[in-house]
N, C-alpha and C positions, 0 to 999 in steps of 0.2 A: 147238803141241805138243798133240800128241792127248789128250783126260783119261783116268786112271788108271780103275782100282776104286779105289785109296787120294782118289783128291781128289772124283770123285764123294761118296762116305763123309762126306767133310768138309763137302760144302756140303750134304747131308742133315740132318747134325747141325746145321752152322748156322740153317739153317728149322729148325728144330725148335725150336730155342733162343728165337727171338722171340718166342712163343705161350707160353711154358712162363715164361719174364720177366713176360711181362703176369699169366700167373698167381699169379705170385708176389706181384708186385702186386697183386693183388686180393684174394691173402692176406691181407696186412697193413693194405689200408683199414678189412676187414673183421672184424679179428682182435675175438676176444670176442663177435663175432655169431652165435648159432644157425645152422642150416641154413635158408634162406629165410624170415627173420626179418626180409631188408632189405626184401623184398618184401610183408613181410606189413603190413598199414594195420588201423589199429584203430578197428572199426567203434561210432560215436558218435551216439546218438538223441537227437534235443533235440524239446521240446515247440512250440517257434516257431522263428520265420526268424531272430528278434531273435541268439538264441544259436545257432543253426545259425552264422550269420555270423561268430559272434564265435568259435567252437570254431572257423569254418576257418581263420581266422586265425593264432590259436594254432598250431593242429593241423598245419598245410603239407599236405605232401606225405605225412606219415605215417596219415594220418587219412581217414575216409571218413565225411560227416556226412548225415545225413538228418532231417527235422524233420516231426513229426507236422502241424505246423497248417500254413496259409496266411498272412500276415500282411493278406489283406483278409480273411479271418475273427474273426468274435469270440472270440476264447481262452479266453470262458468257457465256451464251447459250442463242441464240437467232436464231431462224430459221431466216435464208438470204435469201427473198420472191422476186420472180422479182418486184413486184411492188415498192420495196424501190429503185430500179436503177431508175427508174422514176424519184422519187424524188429528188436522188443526182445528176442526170443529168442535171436539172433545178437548184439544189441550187447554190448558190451564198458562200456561211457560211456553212460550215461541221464542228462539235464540237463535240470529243469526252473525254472521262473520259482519255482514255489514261493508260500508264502503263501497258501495256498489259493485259487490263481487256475485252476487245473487240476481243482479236487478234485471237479468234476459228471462227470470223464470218466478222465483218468490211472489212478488210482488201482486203479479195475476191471484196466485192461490190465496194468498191472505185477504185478499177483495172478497172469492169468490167462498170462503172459509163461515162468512157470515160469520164471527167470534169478534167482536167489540174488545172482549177481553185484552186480544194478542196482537189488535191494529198498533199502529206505532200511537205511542202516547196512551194505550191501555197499560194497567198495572202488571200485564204478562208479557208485553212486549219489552227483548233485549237485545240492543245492539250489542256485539260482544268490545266491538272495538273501542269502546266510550273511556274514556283515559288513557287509552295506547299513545303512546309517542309513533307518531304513523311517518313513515317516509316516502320519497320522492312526491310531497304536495302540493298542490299549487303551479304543477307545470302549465305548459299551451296542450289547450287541448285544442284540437281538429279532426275531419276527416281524414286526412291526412297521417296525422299521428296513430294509425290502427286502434285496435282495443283499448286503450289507453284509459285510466280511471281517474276523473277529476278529484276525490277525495282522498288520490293516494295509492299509495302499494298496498292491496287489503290480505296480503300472506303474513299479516305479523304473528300469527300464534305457530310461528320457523323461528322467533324468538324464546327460548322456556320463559325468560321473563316476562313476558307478554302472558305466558299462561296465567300467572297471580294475578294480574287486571280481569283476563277471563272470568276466573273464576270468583273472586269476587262481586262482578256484576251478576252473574248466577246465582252467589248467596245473595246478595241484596235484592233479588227478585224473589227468590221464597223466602227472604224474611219477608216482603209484602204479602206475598199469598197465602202459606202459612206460617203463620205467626208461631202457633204453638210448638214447630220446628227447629225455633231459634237457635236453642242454644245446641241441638245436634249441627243444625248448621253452621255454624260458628266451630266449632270442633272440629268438624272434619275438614272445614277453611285451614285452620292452622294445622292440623296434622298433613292435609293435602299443600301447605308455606312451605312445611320442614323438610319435606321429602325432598318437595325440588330443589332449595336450595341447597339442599346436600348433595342431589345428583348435580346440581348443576357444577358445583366444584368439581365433582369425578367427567364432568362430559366436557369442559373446558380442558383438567388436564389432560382428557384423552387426545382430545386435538391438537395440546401443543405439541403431543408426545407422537403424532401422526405426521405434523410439519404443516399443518394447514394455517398457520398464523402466518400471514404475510403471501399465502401461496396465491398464483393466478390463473382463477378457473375463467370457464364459459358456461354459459349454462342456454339453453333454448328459448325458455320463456322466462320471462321477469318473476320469478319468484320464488328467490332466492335471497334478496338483499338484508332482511331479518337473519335471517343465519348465517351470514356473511358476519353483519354485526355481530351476533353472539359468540360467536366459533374463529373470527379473524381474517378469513381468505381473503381476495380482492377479486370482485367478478370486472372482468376486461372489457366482455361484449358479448353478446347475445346470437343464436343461430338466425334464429326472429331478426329481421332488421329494427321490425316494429311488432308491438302484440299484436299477433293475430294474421302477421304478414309473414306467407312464406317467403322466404330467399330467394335471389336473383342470385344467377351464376357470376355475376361481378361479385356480390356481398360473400358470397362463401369464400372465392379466389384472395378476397382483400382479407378476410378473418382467418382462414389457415395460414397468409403468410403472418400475419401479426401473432398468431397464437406461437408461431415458428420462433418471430420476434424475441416475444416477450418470455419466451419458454413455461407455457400455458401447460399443467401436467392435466388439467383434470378438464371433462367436459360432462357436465350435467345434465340429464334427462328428464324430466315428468315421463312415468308410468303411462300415461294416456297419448302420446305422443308416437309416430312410427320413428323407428330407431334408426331404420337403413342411413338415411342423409349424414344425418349425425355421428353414425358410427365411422362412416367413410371420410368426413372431414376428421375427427379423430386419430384415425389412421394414417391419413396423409400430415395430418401436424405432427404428430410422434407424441399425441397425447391419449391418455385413457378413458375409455367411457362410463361414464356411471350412472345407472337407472334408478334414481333416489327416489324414494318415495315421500312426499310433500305432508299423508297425512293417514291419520290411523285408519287402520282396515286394508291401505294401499300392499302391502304385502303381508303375509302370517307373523312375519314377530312383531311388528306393530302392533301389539294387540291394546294397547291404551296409549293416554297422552306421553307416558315416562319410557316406554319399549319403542316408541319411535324413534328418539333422539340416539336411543342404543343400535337401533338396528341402521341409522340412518349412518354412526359411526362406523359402527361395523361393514358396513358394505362400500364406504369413503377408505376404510383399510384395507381391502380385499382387493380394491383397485390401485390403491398405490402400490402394492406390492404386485398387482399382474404387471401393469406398464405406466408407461409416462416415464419423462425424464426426470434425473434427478439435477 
């Protein structure tokens, strides 16, 4: 039967019909959403890779993070490049470690950021460390006492459990900004709880299983004490007499014989740090050197907040079995 103009008509209608359903549909996934609000990511500056990590986590697919440092640079020194005003210009989320571990360089850029938003006391400004149990507080501070930070040890996210305060203050800042996020971020809060707490069982018994409970290291710079706590070792003394103070050939003499002492197997590094001094007092104690990495990006298997602690084990292993005493 030859077709009409009336059945042509109808199968026009019908295509039409298919396309105009999925619209419909997409009505209602969307309903309550702005005009290109699904598309829009909300753009999030963190001062390290430590919290860049941890916001993408949180953040998914809704967020776009970028982090001022390197994690093989030193955090406390970071050149303040105009192209980071760019960035904080535009951000939405500024997330810093806080503690005045930032405070020789941040602090300028967020002046000169012009962003209300991400000053402290706007709804994009996050200190990360806001509920951390913080240590060494409250000391004397002085000239005297080198680098020293009056509001404490600011390396706590060397603790995993410090990372759930992190990242919580991170969810709690885009549930302020975006709202309509919520319940994605709430999700991936508790899917980013369960991981670590399950790693964190496995990275505990890796340590006990390494002999780092109770073991007595050194480490260069103060920051370390967070992962002491979490992992058990006991840090004895430092290369540094004081932050930020290199050594006197008395302070070295008096700490390889105490590390001799105390039978000190391990001596710990920062990445950013010349190794020579350290490796040679090392050697003369009969202990092993280890170049730990502090923070994501500082070496290749760091590649987020959870492959740090992995790789920070793994190279704690590698060393006890080159040297040191047992």
């Amino acid at each position: 039967m030859k077709p009409t103009f009336r059945t042509n008509a109808l199968r026009i209608r019908r295509l039409l019909a298919a396309p105009v359903a999925v619209l419909i549909a997409a009505g209602y996934f969307f309903a309550g959403v702005p005009h290109g609000e699904a598309a829009k990511k909300i753009d999030v500056v963190t001062t390290t890779q430590d919290l860049a990590s941890i916001a993408t986590m949180i953040g998914g697919d809704r967020v776009r993070v970028e982090s001022l440092s390197k994690g093989y640079q030193d955090p406390h020194f970071v050149d303040a490049k105009p192209s980071y005003l760019l960035k904080l210009r535009k951000a939405a989320l500024y997330v810093q470690v806080g503690r005045d571990l930032e405070a020789g360089w941040a602090p300028g850029l967020l002046n000169n950021a012009r962003n209300s938003k991400i000053r402290p006391g706007g709804p994009g400004f996050v200190d990360a460390s806001n509920g951390v149990k913080i240590l060494e507080q409250g000391g004397r501070v002085g000239r005297e006492m080198g680098d020293v930070h009056p509001l404490g040890n600011p390396h706590y996210w060397l603790d995993p459990e410090n990372g759930l305060v992190i990242a919580a203050n991170i969810r709690d800042a885009l549930f302020r900004n975006d709202p309509a996020g919520r319940a994605s971020y709430q999700g991936r809060y508790e899917q980013f709880e369960r991981q670590l707490r399950s790693r964190l069982d496995a990275w505990r018994s890796r340590a006990k299983a390494l002999g780092l409970n109770g073991m007595n290291v050194v480490t260069y710079h103060r920051s370390w004490p967070y992962a002491a706590k979490a992992f058990g070792f006991d840090v004895k003394d430092y290369v540094e007499p004081r932050p930020g103070v290199p050594p006197s050939p008395k302070h070295i003499q008096g700490l390889t014989r105490m590390m001799k002492d105390e039978n000190v197997r391990l001596l710990i590094l920062e990445p950013y740090f010349d190794p020579k001094l350290p490796a040679q007092i090392a050697k003369n104690a009969g202990a092993a050197l280890v170049v730990l990495p502090p923070s994501v990006g500082a070496v290749p298997e760091a590649k987020d907040y959870f492959s740090l602690f992995d790789a920070q084990l793994a190279l704690l292993q590698k060393a006890l079995a080159a040297g040191g005493r047992s």
